[in-house]
C-alpha positions in Angstrom: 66.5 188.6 144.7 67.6 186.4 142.2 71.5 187.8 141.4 71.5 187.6 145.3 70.5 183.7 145.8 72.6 183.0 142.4 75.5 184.7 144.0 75.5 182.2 147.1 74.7 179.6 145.4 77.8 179.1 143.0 80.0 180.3 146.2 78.9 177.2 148.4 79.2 175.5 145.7 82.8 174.9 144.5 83.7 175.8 148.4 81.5 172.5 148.7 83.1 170.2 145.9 86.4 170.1 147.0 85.7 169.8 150.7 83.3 166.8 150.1 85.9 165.0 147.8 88.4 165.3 150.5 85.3 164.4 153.1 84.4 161.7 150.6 88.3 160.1 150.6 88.1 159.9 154.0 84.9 158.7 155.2 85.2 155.3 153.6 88.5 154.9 155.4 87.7 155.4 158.9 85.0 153.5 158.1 86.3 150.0 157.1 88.5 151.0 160.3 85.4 151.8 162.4 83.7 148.5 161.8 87.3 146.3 162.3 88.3 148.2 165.7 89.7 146.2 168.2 91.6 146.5 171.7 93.3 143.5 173.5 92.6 143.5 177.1 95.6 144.8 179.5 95.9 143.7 183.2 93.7 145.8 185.2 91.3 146.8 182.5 87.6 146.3 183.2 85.0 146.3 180.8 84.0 149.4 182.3 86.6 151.5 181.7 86.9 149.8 178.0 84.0 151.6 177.3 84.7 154.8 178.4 87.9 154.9 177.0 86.0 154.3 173.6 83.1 156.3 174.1 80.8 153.7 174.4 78.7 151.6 177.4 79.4 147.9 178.7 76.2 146.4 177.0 77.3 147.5 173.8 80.6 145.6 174.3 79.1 142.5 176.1 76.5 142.4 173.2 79.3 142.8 170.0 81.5 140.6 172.0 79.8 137.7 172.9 80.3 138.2 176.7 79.3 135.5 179.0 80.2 137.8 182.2 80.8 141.2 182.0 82.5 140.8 185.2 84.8 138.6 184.2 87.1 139.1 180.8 90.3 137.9 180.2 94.0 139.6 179.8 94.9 139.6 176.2 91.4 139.1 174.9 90.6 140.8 171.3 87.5 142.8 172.3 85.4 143.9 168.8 84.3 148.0 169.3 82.2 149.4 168.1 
């Protein structure tokens, strides 16, 4: 029993070191990106479809962004995502 759970052990191991440093690079730069994500609004967009597109709901986007009236947003209008 304990060759055998010594044996995996070092295997997951150095498998898991370099695939968490590469995991580890990466993650803080999607992040920064993540939190700073924008889309300007395009003629014919609604609010609706925003979200979708981005995988998220209206309320989320009215409540990052300020929105007065969901209904209503303007062409060319920086929208924060989340």
């Amino acid at each position: 029993s304990p060759p055998a759970s010594a044996a995996p052990s070092p295997s997951p191991a150095p498998t898991a070191s370099p695939l968490a440093s590469p995991t580890q690079g990466a993650s803080p730069s999607p992040s920064p990106t993540a939190g700073s994500r924008t889309y300007t609004v395009r003629p014919g967009d609604t609010l609706g479809a925003i979200a979708a597109k981005f995988g998220t709901t209206t309320r989320v986007l009215v409540q990052l962004n300020g929105i007065p009236n969901p209904s209503l947003i303007r062409v060319g209008a920086v929208l924060k995502l989340p």
